[in-house]
C-alpha positions in Angstrom: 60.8 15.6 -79.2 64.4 16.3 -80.4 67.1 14.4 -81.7 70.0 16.1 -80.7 69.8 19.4 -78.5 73.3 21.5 -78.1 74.5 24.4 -75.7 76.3 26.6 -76.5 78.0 29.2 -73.5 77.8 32.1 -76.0 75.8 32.4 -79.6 79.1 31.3 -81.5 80.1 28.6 -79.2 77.5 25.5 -81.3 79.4 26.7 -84.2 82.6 26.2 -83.2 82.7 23.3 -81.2 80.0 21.2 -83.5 79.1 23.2 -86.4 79.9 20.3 -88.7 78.1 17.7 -86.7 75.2 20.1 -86.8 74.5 20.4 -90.3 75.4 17.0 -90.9 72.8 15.7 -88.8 70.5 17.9 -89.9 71.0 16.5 -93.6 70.6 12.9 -92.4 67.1 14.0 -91.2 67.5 14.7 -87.5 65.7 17.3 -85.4 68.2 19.7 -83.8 67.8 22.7 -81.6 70.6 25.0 -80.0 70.2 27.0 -76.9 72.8 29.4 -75.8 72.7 30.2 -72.2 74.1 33.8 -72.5 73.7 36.5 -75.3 77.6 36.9 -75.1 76.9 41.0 -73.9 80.2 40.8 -71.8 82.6 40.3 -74.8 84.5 43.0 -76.3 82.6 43.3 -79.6 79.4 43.2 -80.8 76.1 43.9 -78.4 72.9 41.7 -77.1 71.3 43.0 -80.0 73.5 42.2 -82.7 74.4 38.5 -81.1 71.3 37.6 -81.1 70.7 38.5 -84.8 74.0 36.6 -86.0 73.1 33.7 -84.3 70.0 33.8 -86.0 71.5 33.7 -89.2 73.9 31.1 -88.5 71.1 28.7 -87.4 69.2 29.4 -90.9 72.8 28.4 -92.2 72.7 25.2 -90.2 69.1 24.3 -91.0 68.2 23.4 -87.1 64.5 23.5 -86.0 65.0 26.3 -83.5 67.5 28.2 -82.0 67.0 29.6 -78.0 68.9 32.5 -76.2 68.1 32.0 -71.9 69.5 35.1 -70.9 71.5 34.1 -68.3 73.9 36.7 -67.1 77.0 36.6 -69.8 80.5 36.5 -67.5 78.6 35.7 -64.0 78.1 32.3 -64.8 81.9 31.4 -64.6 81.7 33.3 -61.3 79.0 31.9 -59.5 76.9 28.5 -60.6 73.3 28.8 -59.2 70.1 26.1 -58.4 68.5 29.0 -60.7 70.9 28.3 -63.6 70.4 24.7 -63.6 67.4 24.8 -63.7 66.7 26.4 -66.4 68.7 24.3 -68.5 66.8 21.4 -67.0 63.2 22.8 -68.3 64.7 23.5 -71.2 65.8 19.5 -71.8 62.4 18.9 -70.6 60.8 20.8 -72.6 62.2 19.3 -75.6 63.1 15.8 -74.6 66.1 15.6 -76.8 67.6 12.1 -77.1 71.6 13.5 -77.4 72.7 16.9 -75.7 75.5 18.4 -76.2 77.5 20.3 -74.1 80.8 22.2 -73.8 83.7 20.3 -72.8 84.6 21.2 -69.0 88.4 21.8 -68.8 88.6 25.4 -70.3 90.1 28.5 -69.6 87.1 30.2 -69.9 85.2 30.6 -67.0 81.9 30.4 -69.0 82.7 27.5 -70.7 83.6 25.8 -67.8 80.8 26.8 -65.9 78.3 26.0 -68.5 79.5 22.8 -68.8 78.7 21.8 -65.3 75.8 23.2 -65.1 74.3 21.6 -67.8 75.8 18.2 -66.7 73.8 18.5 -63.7 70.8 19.8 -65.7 70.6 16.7 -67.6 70.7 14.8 -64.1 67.7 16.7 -62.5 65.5 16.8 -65.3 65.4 12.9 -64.8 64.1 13.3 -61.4 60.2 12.8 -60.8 60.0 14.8 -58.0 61.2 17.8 -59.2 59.1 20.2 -60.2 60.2 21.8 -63.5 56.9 22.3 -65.1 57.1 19.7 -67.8 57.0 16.1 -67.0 60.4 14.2 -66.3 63.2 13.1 -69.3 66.3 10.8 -69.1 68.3 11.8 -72.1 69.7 8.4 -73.6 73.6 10.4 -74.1 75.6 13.7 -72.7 78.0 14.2 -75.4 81.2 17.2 -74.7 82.6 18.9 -78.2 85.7 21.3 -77.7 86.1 24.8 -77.5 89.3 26.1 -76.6 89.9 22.8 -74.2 91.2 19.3 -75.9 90.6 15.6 -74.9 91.4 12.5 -76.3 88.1 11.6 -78.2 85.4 9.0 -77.8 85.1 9.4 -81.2 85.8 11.8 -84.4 82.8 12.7 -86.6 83.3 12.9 -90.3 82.6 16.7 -91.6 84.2 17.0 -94.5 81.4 17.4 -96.5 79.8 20.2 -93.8 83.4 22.2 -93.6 82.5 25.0 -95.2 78.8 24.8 -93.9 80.5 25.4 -90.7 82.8 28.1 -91.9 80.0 30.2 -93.3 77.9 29.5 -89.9 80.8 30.9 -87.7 81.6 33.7 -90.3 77.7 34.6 -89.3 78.8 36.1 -86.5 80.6 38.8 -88.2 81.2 41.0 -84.9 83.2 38.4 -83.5 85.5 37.2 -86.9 86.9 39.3 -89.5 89.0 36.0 -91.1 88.3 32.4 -90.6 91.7 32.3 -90.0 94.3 31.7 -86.2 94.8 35.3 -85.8 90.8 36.2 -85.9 89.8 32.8 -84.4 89.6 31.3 -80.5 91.4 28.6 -81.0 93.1 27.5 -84.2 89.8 25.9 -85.7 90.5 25.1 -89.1 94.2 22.7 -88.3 92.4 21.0 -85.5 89.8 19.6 -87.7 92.1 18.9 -90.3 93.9 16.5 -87.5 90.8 14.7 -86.4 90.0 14.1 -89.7 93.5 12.5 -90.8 93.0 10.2 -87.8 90.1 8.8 -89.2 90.9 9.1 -93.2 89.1 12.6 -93.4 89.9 15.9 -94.5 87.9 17.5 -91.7 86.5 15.6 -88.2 85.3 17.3 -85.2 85.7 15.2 -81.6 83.5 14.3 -79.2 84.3 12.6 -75.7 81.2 10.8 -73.7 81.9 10.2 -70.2 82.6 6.7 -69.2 82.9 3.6 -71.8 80.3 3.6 -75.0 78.1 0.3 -75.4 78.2 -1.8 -78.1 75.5 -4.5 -78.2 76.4 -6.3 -81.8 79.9 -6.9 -83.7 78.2 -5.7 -86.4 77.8 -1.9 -85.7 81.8 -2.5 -85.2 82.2 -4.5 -88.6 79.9 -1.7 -89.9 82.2 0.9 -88.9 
């Protein structure tokens, strides 16, 4: 059983989006796996091969339990969604019967992104479902939890990483086919101001943001006086 499992579209995109929440829950003593749907083939640089080796390193980097590559078909997700796709991600949240996933954030420019993001909402959904047969036995994942890629939201809430920042860098810098610089003209999106802004809304140097769908629960005032 897992306490956090995150996908990522591509091998870079857990880095990006929630590198810093990654390592940090990691050092706090959690169990976390990543799975990337595609091998990122389609992209301009770097090959399968090569991906798949760098996102290898980065999870050593990151210190998570395991780190998973489906195969599905890199650039034909965004085109076409299929029952096939789903689920596989479902299995996979089966499988592992993580209490938090993680996905990508579904208002992107990327098709992929976009994409992946619904199907692994729906994944989550049908790996509750008894009567579907996925090969391992039913899971309801207590949260479905969006990080950012090159889309933005208005947060649910910011995670503290300052003290995983350059944790992060050096796990993205893994993937050395894809960044030259950890800097706006190499990078997707520009990562390194955007997490300096989340983290000056909450006091921080760097925060990352996460959005939950709906309103979050809180049973006690004292996990808000403990805030």
């Amino acid at each position: 059983m897992l306490d956090v499992l995150v996908f990522g579209p591509h091998p870079d995109d857990a880095e990006l989006g929630a590198g810093g929440a990654i390592a940090k829950a990691v050092a706090e003593g959690l169990k976390v796996g990543i799975i990337d749907l595609t091998a990122g083939e389609m992209g301009t640089l770097g090959t399968k091969e090569i991906r798949l080796k760098e996102a290898e390193s980065a999870s050593k980097i990151l210190g998570v339990k395991f780190r998973e590559n489906l195969g599905l078909p890199d650039g034909y997700i965004g085109l076409d969604i299929s029952q096939e796709d789903i689920f596989a991600v479902a299995k996979k949240i089966r499988q592992y019967q993580p209490k938090i996933v993680l996905a990508p954030y579904w208002d992107d420019r990327h098709p992929d992104h976009a994409a992946s993001s619904e199907i692994i909402t729906k994944a989550a959904h049908y790996a509750k479902l008894k009567k579907f047969n996925l090969e391992h036995p039913q899971h309801k994942i207590q949260q479905l939890i969006y990080y950012e890629l090159n889309g933005q939201f208005t947060p649910s809430y910011i995670i503290d990483v300052s003290d995983f920042f350059e944790q992060k860098k050096e796990a993205i810098m893994s993937h050395k086919s894809q960044f030259k610089e950890f800097s706006k003209e190499y990078l997707p999106f520009p990562l390194v101001e955007r997490c300096a802004y989340y983290g000056s809304l909450i006091n921080a140097s760097y925060g990352e943001a996460f959005m939950v769908k709906g309103s979050l629960k809180v049973d006690k005032w004292e996990v808000i006086i403990n805030k």
